[in-house]
C-alpha positions in Angstrom: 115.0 61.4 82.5 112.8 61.8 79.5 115.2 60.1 77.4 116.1 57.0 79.7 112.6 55.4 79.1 112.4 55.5 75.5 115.7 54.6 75.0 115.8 50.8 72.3 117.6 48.0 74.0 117.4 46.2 70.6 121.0 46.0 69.1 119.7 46.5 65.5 119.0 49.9 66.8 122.7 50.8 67.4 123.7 48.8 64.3 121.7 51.5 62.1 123.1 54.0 63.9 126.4 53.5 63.1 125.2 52.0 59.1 124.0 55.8 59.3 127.5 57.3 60.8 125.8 59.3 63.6 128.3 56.7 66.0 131.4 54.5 65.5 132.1 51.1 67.5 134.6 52.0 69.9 137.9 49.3 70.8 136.8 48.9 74.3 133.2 49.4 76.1 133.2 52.6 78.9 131.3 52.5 81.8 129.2 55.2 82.8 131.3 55.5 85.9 134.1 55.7 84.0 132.8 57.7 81.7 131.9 60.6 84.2 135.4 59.4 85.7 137.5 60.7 82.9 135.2 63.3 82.0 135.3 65.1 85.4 137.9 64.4 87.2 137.9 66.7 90.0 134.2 66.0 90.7 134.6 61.9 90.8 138.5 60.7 91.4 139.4 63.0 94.8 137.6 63.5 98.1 138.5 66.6 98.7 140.2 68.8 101.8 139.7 70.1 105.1 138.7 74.2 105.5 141.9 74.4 107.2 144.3 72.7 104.6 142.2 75.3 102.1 143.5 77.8 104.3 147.0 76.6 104.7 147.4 76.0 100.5 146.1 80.0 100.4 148.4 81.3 103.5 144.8 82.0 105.4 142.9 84.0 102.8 140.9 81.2 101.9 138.4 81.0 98.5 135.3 83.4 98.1 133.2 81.0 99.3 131.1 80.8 95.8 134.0 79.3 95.0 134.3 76.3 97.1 131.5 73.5 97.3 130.8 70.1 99.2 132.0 67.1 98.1 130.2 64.5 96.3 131.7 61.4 97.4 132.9 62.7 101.6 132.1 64.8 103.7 135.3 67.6 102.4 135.6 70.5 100.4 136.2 71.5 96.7 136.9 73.7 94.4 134.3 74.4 91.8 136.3 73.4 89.0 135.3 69.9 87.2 138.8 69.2 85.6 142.7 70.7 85.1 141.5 72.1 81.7 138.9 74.9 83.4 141.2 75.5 86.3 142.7 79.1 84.4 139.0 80.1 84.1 138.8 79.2 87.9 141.5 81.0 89.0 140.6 83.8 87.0 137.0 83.9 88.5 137.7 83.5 91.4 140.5 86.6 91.3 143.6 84.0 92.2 146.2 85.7 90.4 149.5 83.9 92.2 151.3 80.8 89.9 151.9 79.6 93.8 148.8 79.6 95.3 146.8 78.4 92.1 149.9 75.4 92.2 148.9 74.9 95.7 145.2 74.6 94.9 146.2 72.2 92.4 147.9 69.9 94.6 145.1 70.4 97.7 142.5 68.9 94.3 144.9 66.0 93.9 145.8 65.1 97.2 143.2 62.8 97.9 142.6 60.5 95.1 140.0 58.1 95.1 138.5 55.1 93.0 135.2 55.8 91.4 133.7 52.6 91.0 131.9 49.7 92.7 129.3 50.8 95.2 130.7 54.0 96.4 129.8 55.2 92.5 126.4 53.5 92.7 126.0 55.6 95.9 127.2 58.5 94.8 124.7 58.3 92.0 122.2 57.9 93.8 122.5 60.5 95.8 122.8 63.1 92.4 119.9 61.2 91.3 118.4 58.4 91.3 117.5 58.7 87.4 121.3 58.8 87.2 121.9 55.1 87.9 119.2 53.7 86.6 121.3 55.2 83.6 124.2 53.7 84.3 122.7 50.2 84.2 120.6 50.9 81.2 124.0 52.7 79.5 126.4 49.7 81.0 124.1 46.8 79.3 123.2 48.1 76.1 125.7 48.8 73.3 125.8 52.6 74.4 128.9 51.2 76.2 130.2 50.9 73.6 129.6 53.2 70.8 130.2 56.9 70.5 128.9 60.0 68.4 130.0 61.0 65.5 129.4 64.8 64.3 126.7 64.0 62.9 125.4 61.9 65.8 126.2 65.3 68.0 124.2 67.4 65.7 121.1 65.0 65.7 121.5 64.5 69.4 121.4 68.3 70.2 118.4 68.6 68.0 116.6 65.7 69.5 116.9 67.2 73.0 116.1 70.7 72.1 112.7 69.4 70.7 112.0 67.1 73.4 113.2 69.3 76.8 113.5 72.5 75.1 117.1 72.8 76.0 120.4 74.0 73.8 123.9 73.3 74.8 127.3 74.1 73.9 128.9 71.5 71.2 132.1 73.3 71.0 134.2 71.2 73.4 133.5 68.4 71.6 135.4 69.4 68.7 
């Protein structure tokens, strides 16, 4: 939130940026939604499952409920794993040693695929935050949809949010 209101809407802005190489024009503009989309999969593109397919995909052990969390977009289960890439973590976590079972759980993720876009996404933003879609507008109609960060771009951006909210993150999986 602190960064939405300040952010330029001026496209000499983003010009300098990438004259500076913190970002590089991209082929084709992303959507936030899309963005979020491809970035967590598991969170945005599938609905979820029932308590009792969860217990059929684990032969009727179920998840440690830590484990398992509400659905953003209805009113089903998941996993607390954002995409396939963390799911060994997961599994491992969650003590879900069995190549069957975590093959199971796999599928139960997948089995109800859904579009994230249009109004459902709006909603579903909305109901994160609302700060969120006034994002997504802001990022869909400036030339943020179109850009992205170089390493040096990353390397400013983290510094620019640790002064301003005090806050570190990981850069790692952007390598």
């Amino acid at each position: 939130e602190p960064f939405i209101s300040d952010l330029p809407h001026d496209s000499s802005f983003y010009r300098q940026l990438d004259y500076l190489r913190c970002t590089q024009q991209e082929r084709e503009s992303v959507t936030l939604t899309q963005l979020l989309s491809n970035s967590y999969p598991f969170v945005f593109n599938y609905r979820g499952f029932t308590k009792e397919e969860l217990f059929r995909a684990t032969d009727g052990r179920g998840v440690d409920p830590r484990f398992v969390v509400r659905s953003l977009n209805s009113n089903l289960y998941k996993l607390a794993v954002v995409d396939e890439s963390l799911a060994q973590r997961f599994f491992r976590e969650a003590r879900i040693s069995d190549p069957m079972m975590q093959r199971d759980l796999m599928a139960l993720m997948k089995s109800k695929p859904t579009a994230f876009r249009g109004e459902e996404a709006r909603q579903i933003m909305d109901d994160i935050s609302p700060v969120l879609s006034d994002l997504a507008r802001v990022y869909d109609e400036s030339p943020m949809c179109s850009i992205s960060l170089t390493l040096l771009g990353l390397y400013l951006g983290r510094a620019h949010v640790k002064a301003t909210i005090g806050e570190e993150f990981d850069l790692s999986h952007w390598f």
